[in-house]
Residue frames as a rotation matrix with the C-alpha (Angstrom) as fourth column:
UNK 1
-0.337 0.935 -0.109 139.78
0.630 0.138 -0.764 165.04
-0.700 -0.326 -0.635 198.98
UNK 2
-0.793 0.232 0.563 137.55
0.521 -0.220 0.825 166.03
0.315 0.948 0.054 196.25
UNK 3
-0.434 0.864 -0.256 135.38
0.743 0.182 -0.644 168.97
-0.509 -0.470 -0.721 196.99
UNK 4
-0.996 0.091 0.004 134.44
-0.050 -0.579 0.814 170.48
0.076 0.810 0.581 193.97
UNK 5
-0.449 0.836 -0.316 130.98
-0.284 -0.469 -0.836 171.77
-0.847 -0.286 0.448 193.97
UNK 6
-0.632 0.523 0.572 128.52
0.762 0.553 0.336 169.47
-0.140 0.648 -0.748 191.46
UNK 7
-0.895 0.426 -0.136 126.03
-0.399 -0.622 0.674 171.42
0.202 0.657 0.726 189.17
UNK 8
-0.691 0.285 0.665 122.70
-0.474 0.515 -0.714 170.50
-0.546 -0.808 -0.221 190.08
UNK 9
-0.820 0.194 0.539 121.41
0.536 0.592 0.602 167.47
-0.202 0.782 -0.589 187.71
UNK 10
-0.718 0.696 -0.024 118.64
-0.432 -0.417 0.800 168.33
0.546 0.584 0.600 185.18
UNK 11
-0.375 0.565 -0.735 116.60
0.518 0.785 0.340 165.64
0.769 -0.253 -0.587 187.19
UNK 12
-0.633 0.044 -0.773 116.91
0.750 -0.214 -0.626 167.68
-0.193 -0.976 0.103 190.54
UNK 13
-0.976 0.143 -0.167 115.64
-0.191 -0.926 0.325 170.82
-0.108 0.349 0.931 188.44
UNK 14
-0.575 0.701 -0.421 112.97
-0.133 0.427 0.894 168.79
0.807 0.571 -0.152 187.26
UNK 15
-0.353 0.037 -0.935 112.14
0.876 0.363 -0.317 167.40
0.328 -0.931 -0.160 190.79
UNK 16
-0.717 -0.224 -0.660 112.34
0.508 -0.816 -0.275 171.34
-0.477 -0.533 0.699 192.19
UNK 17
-0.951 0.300 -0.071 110.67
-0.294 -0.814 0.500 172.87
0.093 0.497 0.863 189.25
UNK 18
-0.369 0.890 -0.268 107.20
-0.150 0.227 0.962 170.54
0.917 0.395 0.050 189.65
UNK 19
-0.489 0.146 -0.860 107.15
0.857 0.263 -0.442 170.28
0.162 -0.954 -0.254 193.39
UNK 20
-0.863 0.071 -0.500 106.66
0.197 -0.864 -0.463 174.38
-0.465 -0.498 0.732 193.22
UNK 21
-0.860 0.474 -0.189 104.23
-0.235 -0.041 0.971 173.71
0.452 0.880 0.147 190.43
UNK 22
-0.016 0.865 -0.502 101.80
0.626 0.400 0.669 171.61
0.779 -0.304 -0.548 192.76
UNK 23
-0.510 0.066 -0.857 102.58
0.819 -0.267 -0.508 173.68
-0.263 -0.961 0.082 195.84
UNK 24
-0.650 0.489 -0.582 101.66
-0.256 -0.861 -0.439 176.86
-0.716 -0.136 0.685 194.53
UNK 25
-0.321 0.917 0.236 98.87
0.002 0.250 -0.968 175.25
-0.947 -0.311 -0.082 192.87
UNK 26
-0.157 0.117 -0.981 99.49
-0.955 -0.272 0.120 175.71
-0.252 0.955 0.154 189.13
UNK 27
-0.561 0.207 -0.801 98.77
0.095 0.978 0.186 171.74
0.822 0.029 -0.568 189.41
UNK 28
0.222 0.828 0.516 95.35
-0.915 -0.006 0.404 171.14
0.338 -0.561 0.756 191.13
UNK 29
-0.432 0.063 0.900 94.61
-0.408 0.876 -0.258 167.53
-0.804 -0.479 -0.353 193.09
UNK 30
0.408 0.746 0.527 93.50
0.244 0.467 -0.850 165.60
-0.880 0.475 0.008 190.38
UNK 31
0.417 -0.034 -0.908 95.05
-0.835 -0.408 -0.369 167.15
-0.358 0.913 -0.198 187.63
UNK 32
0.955 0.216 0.204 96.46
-0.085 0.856 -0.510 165.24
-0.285 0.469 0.836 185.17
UNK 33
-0.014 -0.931 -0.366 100.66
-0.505 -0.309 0.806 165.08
-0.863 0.195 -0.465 184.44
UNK 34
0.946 0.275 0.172 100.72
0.048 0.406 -0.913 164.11
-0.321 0.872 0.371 180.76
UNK 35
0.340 -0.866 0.366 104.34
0.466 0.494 0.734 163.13
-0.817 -0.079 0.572 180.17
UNK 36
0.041 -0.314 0.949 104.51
0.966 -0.229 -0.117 164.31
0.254 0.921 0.294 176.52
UNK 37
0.779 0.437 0.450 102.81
0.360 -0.899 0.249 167.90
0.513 -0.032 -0.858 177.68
UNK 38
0.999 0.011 0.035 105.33
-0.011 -0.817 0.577 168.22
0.035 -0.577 -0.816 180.20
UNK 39
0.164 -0.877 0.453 108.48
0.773 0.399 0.493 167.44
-0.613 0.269 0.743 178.36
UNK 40
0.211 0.049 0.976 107.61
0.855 -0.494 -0.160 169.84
0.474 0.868 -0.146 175.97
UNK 41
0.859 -0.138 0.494 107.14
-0.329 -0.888 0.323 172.75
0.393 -0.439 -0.808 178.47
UNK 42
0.777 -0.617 -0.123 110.18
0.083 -0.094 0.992 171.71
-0.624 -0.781 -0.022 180.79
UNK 43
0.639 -0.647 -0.415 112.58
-0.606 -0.092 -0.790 170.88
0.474 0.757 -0.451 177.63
UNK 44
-0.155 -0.597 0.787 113.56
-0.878 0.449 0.168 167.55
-0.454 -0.665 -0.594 179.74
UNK 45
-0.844 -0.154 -0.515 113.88
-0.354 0.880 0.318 163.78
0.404 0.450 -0.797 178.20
UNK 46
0.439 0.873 0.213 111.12
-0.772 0.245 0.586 161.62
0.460 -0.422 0.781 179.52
UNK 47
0.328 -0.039 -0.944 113.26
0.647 0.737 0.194 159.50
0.688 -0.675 0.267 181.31
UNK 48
-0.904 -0.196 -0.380 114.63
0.427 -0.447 -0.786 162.65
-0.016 -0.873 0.488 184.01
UNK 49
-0.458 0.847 0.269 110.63
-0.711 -0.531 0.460 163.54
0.533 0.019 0.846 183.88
UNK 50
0.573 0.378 -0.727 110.25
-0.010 0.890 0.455 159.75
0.819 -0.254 0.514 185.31
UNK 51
-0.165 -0.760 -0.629 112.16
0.524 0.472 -0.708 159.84
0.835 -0.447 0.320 187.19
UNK 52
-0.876 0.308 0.371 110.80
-0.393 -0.902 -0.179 163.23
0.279 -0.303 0.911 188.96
UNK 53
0.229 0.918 -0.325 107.53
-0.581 0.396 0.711 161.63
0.781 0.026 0.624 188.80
UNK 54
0.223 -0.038 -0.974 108.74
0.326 0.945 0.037 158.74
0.919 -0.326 0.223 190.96
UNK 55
-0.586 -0.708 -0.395 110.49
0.670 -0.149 -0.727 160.89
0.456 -0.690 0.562 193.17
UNK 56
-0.636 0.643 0.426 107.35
-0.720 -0.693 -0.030 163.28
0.276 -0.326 0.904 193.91
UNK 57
-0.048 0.389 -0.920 105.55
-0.081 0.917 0.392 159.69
0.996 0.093 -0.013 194.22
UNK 58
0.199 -0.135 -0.971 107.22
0.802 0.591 0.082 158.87
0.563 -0.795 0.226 197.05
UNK 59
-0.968 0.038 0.249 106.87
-0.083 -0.982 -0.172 162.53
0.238 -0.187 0.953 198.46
UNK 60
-0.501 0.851 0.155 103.44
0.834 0.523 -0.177 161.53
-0.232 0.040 -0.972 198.11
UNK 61
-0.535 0.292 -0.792 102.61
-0.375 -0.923 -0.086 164.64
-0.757 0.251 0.604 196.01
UNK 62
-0.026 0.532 -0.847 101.44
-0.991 0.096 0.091 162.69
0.130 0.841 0.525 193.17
UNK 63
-0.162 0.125 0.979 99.95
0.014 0.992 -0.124 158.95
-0.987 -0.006 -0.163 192.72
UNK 64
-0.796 0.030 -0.605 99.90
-0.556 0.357 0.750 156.73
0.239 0.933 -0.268 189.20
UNK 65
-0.221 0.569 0.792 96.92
-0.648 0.522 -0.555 155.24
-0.729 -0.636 0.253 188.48
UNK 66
-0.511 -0.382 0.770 96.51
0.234 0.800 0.552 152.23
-0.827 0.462 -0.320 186.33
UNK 67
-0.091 0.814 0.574 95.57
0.932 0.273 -0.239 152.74
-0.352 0.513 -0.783 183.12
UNK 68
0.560 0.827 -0.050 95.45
0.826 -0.562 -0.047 156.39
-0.067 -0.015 -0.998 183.60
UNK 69
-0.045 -0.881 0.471 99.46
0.299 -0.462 -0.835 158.07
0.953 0.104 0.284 184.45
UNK 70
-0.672 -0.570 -0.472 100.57
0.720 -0.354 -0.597 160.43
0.173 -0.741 0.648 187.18
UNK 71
0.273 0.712 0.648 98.18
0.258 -0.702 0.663 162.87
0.927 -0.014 -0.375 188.69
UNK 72
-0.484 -0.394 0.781 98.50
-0.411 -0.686 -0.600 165.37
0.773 -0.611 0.170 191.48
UNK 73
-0.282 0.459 -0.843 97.25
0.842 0.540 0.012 163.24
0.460 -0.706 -0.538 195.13
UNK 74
0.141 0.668 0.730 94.48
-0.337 -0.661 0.670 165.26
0.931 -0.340 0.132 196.55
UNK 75
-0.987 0.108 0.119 95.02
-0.102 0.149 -0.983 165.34
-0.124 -0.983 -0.136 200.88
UNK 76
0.199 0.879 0.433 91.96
0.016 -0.445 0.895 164.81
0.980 -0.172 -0.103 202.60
UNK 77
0.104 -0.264 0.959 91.58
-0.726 -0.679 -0.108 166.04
0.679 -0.685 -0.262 205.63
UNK 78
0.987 0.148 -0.058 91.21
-0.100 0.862 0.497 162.80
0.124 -0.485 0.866 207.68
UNK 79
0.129 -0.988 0.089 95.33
0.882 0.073 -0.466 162.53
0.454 0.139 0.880 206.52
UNK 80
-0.157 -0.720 0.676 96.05
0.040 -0.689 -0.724 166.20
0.987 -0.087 0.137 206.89
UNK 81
0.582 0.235 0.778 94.59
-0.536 -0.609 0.585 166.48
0.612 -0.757 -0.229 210.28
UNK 82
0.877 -0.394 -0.274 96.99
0.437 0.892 0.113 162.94
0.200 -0.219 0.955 211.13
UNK 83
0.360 -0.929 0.091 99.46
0.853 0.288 -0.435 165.05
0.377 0.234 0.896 210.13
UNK 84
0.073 0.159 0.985 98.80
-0.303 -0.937 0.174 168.48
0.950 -0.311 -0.020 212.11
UNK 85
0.887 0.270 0.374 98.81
-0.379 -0.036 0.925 166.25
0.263 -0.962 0.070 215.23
UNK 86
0.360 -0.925 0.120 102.21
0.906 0.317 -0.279 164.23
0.220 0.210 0.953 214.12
UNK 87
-0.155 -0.350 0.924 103.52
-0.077 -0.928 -0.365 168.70
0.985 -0.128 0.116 213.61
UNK 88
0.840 0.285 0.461 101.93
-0.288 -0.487 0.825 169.52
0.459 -0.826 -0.327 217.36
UNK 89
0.959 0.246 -0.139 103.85
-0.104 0.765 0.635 167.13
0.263 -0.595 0.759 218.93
UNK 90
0.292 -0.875 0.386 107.06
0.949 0.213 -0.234 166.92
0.123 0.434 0.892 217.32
UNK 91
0.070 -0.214 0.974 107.10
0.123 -0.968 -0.221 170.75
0.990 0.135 -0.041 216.44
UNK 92
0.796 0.508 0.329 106.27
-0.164 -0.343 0.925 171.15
0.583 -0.790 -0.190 220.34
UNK 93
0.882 -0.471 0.024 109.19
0.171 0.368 0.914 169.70
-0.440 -0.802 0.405 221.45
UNK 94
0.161 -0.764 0.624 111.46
0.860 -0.202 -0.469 170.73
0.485 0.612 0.625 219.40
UNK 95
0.387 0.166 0.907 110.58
-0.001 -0.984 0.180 174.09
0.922 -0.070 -0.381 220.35
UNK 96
0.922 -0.277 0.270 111.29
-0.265 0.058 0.963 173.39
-0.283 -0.959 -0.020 224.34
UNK 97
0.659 -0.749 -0.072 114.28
0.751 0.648 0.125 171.18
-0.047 -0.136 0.990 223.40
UNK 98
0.257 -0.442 0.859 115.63
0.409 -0.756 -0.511 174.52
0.876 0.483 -0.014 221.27
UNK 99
0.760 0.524 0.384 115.06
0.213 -0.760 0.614 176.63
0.614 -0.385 -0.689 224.03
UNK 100
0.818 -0.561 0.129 117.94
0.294 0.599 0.745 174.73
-0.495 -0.571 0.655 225.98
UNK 101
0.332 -0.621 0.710 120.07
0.623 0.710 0.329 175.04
-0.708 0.333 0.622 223.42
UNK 102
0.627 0.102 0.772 120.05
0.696 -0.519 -0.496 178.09
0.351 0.848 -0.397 221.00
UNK 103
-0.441 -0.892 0.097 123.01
0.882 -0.412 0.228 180.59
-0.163 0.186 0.969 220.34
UNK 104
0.234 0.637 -0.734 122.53
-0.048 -0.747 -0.663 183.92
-0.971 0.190 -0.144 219.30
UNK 105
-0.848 -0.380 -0.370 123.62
-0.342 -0.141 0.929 183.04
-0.405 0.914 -0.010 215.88
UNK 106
-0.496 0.856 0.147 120.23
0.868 0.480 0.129 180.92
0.040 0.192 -0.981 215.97
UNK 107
0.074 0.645 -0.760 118.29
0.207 -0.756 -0.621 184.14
-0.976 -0.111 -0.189 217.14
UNK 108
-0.197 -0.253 -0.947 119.84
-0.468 -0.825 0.317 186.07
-0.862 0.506 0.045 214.36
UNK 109
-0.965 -0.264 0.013 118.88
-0.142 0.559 0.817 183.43
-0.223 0.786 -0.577 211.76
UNK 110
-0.456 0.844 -0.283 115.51
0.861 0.339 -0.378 182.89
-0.223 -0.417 -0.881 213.16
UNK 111
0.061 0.720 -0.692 114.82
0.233 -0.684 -0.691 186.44
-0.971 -0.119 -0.209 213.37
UNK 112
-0.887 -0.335 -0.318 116.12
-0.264 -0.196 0.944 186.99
-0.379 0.922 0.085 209.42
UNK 113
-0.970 0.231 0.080 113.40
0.234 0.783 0.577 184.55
0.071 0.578 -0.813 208.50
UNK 114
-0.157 0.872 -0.464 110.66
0.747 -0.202 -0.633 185.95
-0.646 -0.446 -0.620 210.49
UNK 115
-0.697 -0.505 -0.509 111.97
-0.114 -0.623 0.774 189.28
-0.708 0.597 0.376 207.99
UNK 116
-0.911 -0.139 -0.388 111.67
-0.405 0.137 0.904 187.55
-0.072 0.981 -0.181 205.05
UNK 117
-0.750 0.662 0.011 108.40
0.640 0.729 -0.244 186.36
-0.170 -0.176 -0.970 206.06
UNK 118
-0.158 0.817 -0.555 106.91
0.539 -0.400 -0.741 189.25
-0.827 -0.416 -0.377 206.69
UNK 119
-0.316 -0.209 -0.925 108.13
-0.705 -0.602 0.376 191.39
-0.636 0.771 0.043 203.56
UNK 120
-0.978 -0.174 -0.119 106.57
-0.166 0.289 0.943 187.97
-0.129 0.942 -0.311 201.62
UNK 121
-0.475 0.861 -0.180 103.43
0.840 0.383 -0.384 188.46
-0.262 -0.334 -0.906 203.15
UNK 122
0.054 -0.065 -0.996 103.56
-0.070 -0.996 0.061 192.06
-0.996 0.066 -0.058 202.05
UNK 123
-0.625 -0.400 -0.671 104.65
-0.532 -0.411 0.741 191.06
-0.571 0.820 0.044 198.54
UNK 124
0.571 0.817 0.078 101.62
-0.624 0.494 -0.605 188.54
-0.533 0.297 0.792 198.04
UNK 125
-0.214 -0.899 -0.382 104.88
-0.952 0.280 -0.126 186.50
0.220 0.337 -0.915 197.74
UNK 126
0.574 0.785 0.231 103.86
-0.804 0.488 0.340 182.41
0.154 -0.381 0.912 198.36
UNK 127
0.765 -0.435 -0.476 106.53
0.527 0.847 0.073 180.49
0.371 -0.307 0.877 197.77
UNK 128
-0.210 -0.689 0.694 108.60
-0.392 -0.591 -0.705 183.64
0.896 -0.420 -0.146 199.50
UNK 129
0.364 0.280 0.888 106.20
-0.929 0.044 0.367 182.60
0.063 -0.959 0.276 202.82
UNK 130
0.912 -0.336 -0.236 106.90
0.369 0.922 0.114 178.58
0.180 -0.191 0.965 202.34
UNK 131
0.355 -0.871 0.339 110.48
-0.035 -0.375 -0.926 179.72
0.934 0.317 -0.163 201.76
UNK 132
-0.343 -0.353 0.870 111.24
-0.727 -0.488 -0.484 181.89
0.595 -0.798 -0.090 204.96
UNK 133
0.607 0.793 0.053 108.83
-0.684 0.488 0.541 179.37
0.403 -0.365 0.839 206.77
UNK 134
0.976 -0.185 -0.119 111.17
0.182 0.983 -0.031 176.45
0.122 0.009 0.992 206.43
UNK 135
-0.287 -0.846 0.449 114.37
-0.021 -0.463 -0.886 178.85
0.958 -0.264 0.115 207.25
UNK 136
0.188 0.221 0.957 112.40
-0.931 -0.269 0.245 179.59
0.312 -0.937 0.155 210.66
UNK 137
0.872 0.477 0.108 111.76
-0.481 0.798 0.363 175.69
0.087 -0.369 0.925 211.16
UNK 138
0.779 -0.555 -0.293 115.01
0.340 0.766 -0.546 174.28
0.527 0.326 0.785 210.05
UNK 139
-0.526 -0.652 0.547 116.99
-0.383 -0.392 -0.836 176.10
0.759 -0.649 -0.043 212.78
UNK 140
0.343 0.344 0.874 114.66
-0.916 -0.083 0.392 174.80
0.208 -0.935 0.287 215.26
UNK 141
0.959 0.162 -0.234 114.63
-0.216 0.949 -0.228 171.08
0.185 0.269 0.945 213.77
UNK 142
0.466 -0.885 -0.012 118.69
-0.200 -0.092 -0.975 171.30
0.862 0.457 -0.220 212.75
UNK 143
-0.641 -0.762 0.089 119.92
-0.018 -0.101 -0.995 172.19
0.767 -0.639 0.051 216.31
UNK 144
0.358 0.727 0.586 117.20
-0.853 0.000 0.521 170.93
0.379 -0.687 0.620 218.61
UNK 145
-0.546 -0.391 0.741 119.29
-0.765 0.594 -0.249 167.83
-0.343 -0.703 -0.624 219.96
UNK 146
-0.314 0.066 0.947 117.12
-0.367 0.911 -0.186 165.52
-0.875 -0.406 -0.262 218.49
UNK 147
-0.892 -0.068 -0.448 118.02
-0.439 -0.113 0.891 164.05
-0.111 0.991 0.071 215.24
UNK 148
-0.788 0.545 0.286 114.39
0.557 0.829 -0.042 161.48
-0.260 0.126 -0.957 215.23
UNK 149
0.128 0.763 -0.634 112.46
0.518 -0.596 -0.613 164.44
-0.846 -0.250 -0.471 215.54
UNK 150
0.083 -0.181 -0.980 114.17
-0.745 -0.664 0.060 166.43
-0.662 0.725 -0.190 212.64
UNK 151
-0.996 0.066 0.059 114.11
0.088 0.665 0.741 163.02
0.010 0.744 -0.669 210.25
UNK 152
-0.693 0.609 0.386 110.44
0.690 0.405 0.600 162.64
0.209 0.682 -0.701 210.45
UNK 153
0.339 0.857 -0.388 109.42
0.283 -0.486 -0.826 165.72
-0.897 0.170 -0.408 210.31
UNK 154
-0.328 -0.485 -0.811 111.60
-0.795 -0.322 0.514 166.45
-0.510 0.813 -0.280 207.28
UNK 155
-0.863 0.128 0.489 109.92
0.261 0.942 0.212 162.85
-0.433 0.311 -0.846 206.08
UNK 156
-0.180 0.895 -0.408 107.00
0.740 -0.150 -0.655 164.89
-0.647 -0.421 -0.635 206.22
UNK 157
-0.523 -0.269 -0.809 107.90
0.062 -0.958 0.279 167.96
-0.850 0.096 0.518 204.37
UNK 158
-0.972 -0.001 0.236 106.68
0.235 0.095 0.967 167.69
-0.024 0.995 -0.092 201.24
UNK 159
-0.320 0.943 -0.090 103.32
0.645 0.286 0.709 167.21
0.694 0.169 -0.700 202.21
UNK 160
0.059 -0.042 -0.997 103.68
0.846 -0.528 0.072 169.90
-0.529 -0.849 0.004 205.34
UNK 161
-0.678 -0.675 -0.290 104.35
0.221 -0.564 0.796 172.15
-0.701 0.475 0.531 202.39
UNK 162
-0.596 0.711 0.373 101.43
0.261 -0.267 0.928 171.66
0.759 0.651 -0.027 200.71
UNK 163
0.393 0.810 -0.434 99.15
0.907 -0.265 0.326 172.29
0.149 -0.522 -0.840 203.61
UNK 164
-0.605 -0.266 -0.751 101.37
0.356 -0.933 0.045 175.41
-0.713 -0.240 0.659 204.57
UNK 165
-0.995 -0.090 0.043 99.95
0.089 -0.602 0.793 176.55
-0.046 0.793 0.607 200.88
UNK 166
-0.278 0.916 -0.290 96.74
0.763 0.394 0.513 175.30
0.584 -0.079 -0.808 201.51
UNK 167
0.516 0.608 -0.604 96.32
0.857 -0.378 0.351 177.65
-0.015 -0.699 -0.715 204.67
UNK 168
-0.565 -0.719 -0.405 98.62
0.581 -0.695 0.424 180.45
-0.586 0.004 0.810 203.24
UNK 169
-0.669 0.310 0.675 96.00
0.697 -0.054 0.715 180.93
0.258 0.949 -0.180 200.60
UNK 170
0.414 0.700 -0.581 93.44
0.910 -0.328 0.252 182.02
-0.014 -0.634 -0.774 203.28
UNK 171
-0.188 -0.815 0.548 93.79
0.483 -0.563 -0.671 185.91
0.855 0.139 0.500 203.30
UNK 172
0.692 -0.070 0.719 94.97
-0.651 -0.490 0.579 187.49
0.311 -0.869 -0.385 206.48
UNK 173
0.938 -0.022 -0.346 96.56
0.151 0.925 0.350 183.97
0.312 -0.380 0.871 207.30
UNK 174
0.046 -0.979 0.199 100.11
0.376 -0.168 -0.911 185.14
0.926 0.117 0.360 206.79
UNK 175
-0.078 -0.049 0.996 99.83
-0.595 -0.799 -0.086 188.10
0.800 -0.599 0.033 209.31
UNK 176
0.875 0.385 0.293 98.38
-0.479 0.612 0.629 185.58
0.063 -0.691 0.720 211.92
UNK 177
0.764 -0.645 0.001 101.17
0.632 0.749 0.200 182.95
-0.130 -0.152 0.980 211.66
UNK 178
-0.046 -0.995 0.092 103.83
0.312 -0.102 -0.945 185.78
0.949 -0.014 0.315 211.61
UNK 179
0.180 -0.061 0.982 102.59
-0.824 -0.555 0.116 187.10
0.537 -0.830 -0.150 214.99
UNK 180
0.936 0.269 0.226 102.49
-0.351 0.731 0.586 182.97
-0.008 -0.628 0.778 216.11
UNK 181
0.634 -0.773 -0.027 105.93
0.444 0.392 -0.806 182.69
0.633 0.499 0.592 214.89
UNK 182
-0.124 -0.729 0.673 107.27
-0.361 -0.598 -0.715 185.48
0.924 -0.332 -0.189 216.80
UNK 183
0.387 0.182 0.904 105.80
-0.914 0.208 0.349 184.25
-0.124 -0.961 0.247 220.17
UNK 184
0.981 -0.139 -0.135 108.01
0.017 0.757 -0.653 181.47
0.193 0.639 0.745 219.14
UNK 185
0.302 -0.953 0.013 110.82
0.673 0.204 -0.711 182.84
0.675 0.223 0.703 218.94
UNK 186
-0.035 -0.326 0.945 110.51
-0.631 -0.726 -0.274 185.18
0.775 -0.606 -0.180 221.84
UNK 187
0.947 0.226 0.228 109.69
-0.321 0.702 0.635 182.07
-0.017 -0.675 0.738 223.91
UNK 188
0.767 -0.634 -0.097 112.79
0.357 0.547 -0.757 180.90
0.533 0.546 0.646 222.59
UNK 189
-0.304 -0.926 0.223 115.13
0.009 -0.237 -0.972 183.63
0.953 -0.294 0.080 223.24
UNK 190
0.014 -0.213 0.977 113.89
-0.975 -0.220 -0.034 183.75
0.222 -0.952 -0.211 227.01
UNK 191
-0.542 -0.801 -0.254 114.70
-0.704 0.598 -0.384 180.48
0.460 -0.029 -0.887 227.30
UNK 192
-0.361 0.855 0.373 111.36
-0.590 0.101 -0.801 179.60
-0.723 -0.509 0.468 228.53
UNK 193
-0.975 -0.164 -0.151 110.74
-0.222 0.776 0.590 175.84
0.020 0.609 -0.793 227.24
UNK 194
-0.618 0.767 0.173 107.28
0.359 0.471 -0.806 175.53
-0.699 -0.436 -0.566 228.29
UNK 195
0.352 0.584 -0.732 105.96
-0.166 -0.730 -0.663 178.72
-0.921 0.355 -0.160 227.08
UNK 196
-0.654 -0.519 -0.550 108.13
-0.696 0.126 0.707 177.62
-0.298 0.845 -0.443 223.54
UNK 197
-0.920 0.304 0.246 106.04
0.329 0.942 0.064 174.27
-0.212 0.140 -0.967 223.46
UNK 198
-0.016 0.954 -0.298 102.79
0.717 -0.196 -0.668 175.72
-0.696 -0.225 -0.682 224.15
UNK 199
0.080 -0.046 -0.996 103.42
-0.566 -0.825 -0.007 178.99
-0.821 0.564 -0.092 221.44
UNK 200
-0.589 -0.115 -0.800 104.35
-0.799 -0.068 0.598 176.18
-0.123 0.991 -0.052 218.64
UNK 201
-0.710 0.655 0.257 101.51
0.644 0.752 -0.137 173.93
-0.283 0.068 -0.957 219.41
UNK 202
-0.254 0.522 -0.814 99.65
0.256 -0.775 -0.577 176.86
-0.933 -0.355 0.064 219.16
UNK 203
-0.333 -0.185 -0.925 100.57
-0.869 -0.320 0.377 177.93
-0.365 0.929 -0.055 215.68
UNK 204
-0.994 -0.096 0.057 99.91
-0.101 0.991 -0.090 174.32
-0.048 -0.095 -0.994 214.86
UNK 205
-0.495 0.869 0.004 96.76
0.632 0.363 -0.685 174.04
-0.596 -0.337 -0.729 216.05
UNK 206
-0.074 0.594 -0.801 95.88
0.252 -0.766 -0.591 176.96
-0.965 -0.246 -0.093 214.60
UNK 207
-0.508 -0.416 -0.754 96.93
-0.787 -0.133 0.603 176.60
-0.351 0.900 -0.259 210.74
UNK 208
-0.861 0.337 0.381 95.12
0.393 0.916 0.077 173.31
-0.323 0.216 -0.921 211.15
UNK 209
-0.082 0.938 -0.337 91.70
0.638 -0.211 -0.741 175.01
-0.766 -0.276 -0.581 211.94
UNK 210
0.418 0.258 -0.871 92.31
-0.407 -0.804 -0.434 176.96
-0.812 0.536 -0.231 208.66
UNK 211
-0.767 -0.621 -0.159 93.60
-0.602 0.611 0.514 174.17
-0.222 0.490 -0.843 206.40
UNK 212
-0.617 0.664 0.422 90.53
0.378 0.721 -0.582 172.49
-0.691 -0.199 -0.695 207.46
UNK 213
-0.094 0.572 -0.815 88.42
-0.028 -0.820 -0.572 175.25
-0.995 -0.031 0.093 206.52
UNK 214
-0.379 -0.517 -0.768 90.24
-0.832 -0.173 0.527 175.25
-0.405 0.839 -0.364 203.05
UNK 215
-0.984 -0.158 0.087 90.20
-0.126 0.948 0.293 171.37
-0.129 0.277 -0.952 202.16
UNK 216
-0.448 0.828 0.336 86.71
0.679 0.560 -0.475 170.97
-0.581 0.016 -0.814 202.96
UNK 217
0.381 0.380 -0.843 85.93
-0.524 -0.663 -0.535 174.24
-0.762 0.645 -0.054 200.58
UNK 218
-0.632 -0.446 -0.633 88.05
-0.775 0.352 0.526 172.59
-0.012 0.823 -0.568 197.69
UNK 219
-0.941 0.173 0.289 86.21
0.265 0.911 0.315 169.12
-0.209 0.373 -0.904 198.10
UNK 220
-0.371 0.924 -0.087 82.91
0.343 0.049 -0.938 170.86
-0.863 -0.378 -0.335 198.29
């Protein structure tokens, strides 16, 4: 058995390096991706830039329009708010399922993240908050018992990522969604599935109502 450890392809880099571009916003909705422009800055062929392109595509971070190339796909809120009730739901149960089910190696992972959250909310750190964010989640998702639930919300991610940035931007927001995070994970460790459900619908519900806030300021 072969288990040497692959380098990770110029494509993936490519992939990685413009996904953080649109999240933290150095790409607007609408902007334009000009193939030549961004070969030049990345120092990548234009066929592992296509390829990236295709693969943020179907991410649905960016759409091609005839005639015109690749540009950054602008949410509106009608979608994001589709997708804030798709999170309640899913995220909600997860949370209960966890509850059932978590170790204390999970605590001790969970609480790391909450950490690293807070010290990137301190460092006016953004993709530190997405970061830690998706360390908190992916222990819930990972080892909640139910792989349907952790496929499509991870189907989701991409775009769950941009709204995180969307309502991370807001300032105070951070502080707010670490205190919803911990009632999370204290729901968690007492094993108390209800009060887990209800604490990450909460957070949920509440990132919407400031996402909203956001989206409709950008279109205005």
């Amino acid at each position: 058995m072969d288990l040497k450890i692959s380098p990770i392809t110029v494509q993936a880099q490519t992939v990685d390096r413009l996904r953080n571009a649109i999240l933290m916003q150095h790409f607007k909705p609408h902007d334009r991706l000009v193939e030549a422009e961004l070969c030049k800055a990345m120092g990548v062929s234009r066929t592992s830039l296509r390829e990236a392109l295709r693969h943020l595509e179907a991410e649905k971070l960016i759409t091609t329009i005839p005639n015109r190339g690749p540009s950054v796909r602008a949410v509106e809120w009608e979608e994001a708010a589709e997708i804030y009730d798709v999170r309640r739901i899913l995220e909600g149960e997860a949370a209960a399922l966890f509850s059932q089910r978590a170790q204390p190696q999970h605590f001790e992972k969970m609480r790391s993240a909450l950490e690293a959250f807070r010290l990137a909310g301190e460092n006016h750190d953004p993709m530190g908050l997405l970061t830690s964010t998706n360390q908190f989640y992916a222990v819930i998702l990972e080892n909640c018992g139910n792989r349907i639930i952790c496929e499509s919300l991870y189907g989701l991610h991409a775009r769950v990522n941009f709204l995180r940035s969307q309502s991370m931007s807001r300032v105070g927001r951070s502080t707010d969604s670490h205190e919803e995070m911990r009632r999370i994970l204290e729901a968690i460790e007492r094993r108390d599935a209800e009060a887990a459900r209800a604490a990450a619908q909460d957070h949920v519900q509440r990132a919407s109502a400031v996402a909203q806030n956001v989206l409709k300021q950008h279109s205005a």
